[in-house]
C-alpha positions, 0 to 999 in steps of 0.5 A, spaced: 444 415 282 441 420 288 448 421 289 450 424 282 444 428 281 446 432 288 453 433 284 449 436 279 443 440 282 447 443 288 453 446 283 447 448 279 443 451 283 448 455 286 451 458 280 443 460 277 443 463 285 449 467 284 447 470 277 439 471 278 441 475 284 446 478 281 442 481 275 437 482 280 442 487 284 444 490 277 437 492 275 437 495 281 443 499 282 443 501 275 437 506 278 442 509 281 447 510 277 451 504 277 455 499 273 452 493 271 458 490 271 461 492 277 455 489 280 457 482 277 464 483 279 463 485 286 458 479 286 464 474 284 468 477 289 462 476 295 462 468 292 469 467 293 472 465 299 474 471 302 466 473 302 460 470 305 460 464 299 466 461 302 467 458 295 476 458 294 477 458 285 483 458 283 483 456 276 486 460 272 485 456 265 479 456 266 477 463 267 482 464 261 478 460 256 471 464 259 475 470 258 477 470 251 469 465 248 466 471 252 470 478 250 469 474 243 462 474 242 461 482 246 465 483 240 461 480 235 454 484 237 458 489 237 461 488 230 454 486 227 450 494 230 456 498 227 454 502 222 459 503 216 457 510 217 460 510 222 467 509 220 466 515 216 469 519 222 471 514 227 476 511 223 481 513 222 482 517 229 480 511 232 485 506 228 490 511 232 487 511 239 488 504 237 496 504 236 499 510 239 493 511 243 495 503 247 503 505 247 503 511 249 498 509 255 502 503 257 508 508 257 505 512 263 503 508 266 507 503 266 512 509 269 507 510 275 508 502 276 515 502 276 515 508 281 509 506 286 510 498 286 517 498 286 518 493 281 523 492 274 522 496 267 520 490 263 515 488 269 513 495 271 510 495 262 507 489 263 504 492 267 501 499 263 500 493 257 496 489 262 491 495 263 492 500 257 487 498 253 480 499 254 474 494 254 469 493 249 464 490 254 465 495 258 464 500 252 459 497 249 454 495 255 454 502 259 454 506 253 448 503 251 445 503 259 448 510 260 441 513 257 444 519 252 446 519 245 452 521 244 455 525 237 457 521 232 464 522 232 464 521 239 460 515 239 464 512 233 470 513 236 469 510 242 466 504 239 471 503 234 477 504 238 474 499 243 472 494 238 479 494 235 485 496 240 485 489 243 490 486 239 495 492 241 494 489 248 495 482 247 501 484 242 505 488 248 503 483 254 505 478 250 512 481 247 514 484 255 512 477 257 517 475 253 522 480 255 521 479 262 522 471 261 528 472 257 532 477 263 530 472 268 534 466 263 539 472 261 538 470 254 536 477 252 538 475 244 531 472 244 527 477 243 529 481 237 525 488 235 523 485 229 521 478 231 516 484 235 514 487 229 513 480 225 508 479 231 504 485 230 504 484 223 501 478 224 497 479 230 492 486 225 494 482 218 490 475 220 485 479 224 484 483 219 484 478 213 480 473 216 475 478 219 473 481 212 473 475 208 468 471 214 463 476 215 462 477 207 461 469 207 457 469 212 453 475 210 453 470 203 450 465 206 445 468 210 442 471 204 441 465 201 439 461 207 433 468 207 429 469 211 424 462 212 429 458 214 429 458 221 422 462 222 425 468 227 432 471 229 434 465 234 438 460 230 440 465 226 443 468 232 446 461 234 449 461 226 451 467 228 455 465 233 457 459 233 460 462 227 464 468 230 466 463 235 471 458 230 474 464 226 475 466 233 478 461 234 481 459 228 485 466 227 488 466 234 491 458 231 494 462 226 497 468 230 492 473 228 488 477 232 481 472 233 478 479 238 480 483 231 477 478 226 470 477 230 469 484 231 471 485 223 467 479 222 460 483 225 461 489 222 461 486 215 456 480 215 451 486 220 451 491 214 452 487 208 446 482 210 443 488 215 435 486 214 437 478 216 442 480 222 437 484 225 432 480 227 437 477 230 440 482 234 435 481 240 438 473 241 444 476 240 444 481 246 441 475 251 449 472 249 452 477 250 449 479 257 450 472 258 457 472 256 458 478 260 455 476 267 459 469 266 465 472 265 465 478 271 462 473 276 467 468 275 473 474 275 470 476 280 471 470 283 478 470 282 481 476 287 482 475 293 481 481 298 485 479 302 491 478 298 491 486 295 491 490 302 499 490 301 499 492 294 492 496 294 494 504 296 500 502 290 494 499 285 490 506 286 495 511 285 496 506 278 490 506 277 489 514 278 494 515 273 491 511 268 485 515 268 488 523 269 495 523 266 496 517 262 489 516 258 488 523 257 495 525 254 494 519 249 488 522 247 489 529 246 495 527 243 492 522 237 485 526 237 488 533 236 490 532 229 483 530 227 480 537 230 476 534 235 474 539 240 477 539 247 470 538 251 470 532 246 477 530 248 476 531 254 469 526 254 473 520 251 479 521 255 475 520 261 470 514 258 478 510 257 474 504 261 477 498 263 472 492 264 474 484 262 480 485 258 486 488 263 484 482 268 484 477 262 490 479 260 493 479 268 492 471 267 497 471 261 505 472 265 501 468 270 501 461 266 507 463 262 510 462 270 512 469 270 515 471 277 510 475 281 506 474 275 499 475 281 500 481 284 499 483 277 492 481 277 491 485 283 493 491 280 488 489 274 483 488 278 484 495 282 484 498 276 477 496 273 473 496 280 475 504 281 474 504 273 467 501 273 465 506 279 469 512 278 468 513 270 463 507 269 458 511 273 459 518 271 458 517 263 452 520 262 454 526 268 459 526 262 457 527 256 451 532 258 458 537 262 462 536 256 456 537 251 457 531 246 450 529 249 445 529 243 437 532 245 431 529 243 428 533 237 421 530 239 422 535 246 422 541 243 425 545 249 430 540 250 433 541 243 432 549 243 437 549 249 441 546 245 440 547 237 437 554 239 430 558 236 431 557 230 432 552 223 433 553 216 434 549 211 442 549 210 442 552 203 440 558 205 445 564 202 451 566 208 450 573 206 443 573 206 443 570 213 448 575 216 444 581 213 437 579 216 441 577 223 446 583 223 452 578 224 458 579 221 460 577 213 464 572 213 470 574 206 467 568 203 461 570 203 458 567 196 457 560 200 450 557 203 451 556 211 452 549 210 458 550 206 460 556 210 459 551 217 463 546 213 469 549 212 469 552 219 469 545 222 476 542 218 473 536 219 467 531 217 461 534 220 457 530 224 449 533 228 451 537 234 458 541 231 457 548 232 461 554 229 461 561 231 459 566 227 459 573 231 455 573 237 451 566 234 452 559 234 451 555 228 449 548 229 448 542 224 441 540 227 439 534 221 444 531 216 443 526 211 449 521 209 454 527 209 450 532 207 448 537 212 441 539 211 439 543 216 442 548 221 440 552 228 441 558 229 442 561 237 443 568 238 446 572 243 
């Protein structure tokens, strides 16, 4: 009996060790600018057998398995703090950064792979499928740490984008395995274009299908349960995902998306319930550290440092791509249409973070017995270390240069800096305001200013857009809903 308890205690022990001091360092290192993901990845890496903790792991089901339950209930907190507001200006360009943008990512990127590690078109993709998509931990967990308040429309779009490109990822992982397996059995007839096409369909189709029906039943259920069934937010968070978890997986057995549907899941039971699913958000917030720090921490001891130093100057230059060519053209290409600005371009090309996702992906060739399939998981990890350290560390520095980061309008000389010294109410007649300024008459004249710095922008306004009318810069300092109400006015 001594001796089972020690098979117990010991492996116990350890694993609450690693991650007590792993979170400690994290707590630490975020003062310093930081990821608290990185720390968690590094701290696996040091647990490995290749650092000090020796331990050899190379069970790739597992961390699988691990991957996908943790990725899945991120996407559920994340899900159940979206406001459907939001989806009033991020939809639509984030459905396409979610599409194209993940196409025309793995495209490039995969051109630098094929180029830089030598290998095949079909292995070189799998590659740029591997990591083209961003990370919803990742996301969601240094936007929150980051300490700024970004716009709307960057905010929203980053969020949404990151909550619903994982299916186009699995998609093309999947389908470029299936490619490369049927090259190397020459029986390239297997895989045809529309047996890729009837998998995205059904990948987004039951994703989406299951997610909205799941979350307005549970947003249902939660209201006839109210609030005196459980006493506090804990067992209604542990409903919450417990839920979230079978139609997870539930959908994935059917062929759908299971990230897609638990992310579509939260979204609609967190705003038709919101009152009962916000006592439940902190609950919520312990899963999903607990998910993450498990996940990173168990990548981390995936990879073998020793094992990268043949492919790693290779891997950083893939990386570099990723995040200087390939990320921002994909951007620019699918934001444009939508009027973003180029500083607003340019921030949510560079916060194209990658965490979890590319190193779950990595597993996939290797349990399909693809050939060379483990120096995909190095690349996947070189790609989010530097990720994690170039981007992840920066994205405050970011959105401050970019001027995307919103002001505390309680700090009053902040909020000058940025909505200048003066407010008016956004019904004030344009030519009155131009009269009383010495500004240019616009050749409509006979409009308020909030009409006026509506049309000007082309497209919905969110707080902190501004137009120039003239030597000044007219700025929407409050809104309400879709309504501007009050604007800012900085002269000179």
């Amino acid at each position: 009996m001594h001796h089972l308890l020690d098979a117990l205690s010991l492996p116990l022990f350890a694993a609450a060790a690693l991650v007590f001091v792993s979170v400690l360092a994290g707590v630490v290192s975020t003062r310093a600018g930081f990821s608290l993901l990185l720390v968690f990845l590094v701290a696996g890496m040091l647990a490995g057998k290749d650092g000090p903790g020796g331990f050899s792991f190379n069970d790739f089901r597992l961390a699988f398995w691990v991957g996908n339950v943790a990725l899945a209930v991120i996407l559920l907190d994340g899900g159940l703090r979206t406001e459907l507001a939001t989806f009033r200006t991020g939809l639509r360009p984030s459905m396409l950064l979610a599409t194209v943008g993940v196409l025309v990512s793995a495209a490039i990127t995969g051109a630098a792979a094929h180029w830089l590690l030598a290998l095949s078109w079909p292995m070189a993709l799998l590659v740029g499928a591997i990591v083209g998509s961003t990370d919803a931990a990742a996301v969601f967990a240094l936007l929150k740490s980051s300490g700024v308040r970004l716009n709307e429309r960057v905010a929203a779009t980053l969020e949404i984008e990151s909550g619903m490109n994982d299916p186009m990822a699995v998609y093309l992982t999947l389908a470029f395995i299936g490619v490369a397996l049927a090259l190397g059995k020459a029986v390239a007839d297997e895989v045809t274009l529309g047996g890729i096409a009837w998998s995205l369909l059904l990948q987004f189709g039951w994703g989406a299908a299951m997610g909205l029906g799941s979350g307005w039943g549970l947003a249902e259920l939660l209201k006839r349960l109210g609030r005196g069934a459980d006493g506090g937010g804990g067992i209604r968070a542990l409903l919450i995902v417990s839920g979230g978890l079978a139609v997870f997986a539930l959908t994935t057995w059917l062929g759908g998306s299971g990230f897609l549907a638990v992310y579509a899941m939260g979204v609609v039971a967190g705003n038709r319930a919101r009152r009962l699913v916000r006592s439940s958000l902190s609950a919520m917030d312990g899963y999903a550290w607990l998910a993450q720090a498990g996940m990173f921490l168990l990548l981390g001891l995936l990879v073998s440092p020793s094992e990268m130093m043949d492919t790693l100057l290779p891997a950083l230059g893939v990386s570099l791509v990723l995040m200087l060519v390939a990320r921002p053209v994909a951007v620019w290409l699918c934001l444009r249409p939508f009027h973003f600005s180029p500083h607003e371009i340019g921030f949510i090309a560079w916060v194209g973070l990658r965490g979890a996702v590319p190193i779950v992906l990595a597993v996939f060739p290797m349990m399909a017995g693809v050939p060379g399939a483990h120096g995909f998981l190095d690349v996947a990890f070189v790609v989010v270390l530097t990720s994690l350290l170039l981007q992840g560390s920066t994205i405050g520095l970011a959105a401050r240069r970019a001027h995307v980061a919103l002001p505390d309008l309680d700090d009053t000389e902040e909020a000058r800096l940025v909505f200048g010294d003066f407010v008016l109410d956004a019904n004030t007649p344009l030519e009155g305001l131009c009269g009383f300024y010495g500004l240019p008459v616009p050749g409509e004249s006979d409009q308020t200013v909030g009409q006026w710095l509506r049309n000007e922008l082309h497209r919905p306004p969110v707080v902190g857009d501004v137009a120039e009318l003239g030597k000044a810069e007219i700025s929407v300092r409050e809104m309400d809903a879709s309504r501007i109400t009050r604007v800012g006015i900085k002269l000179g």
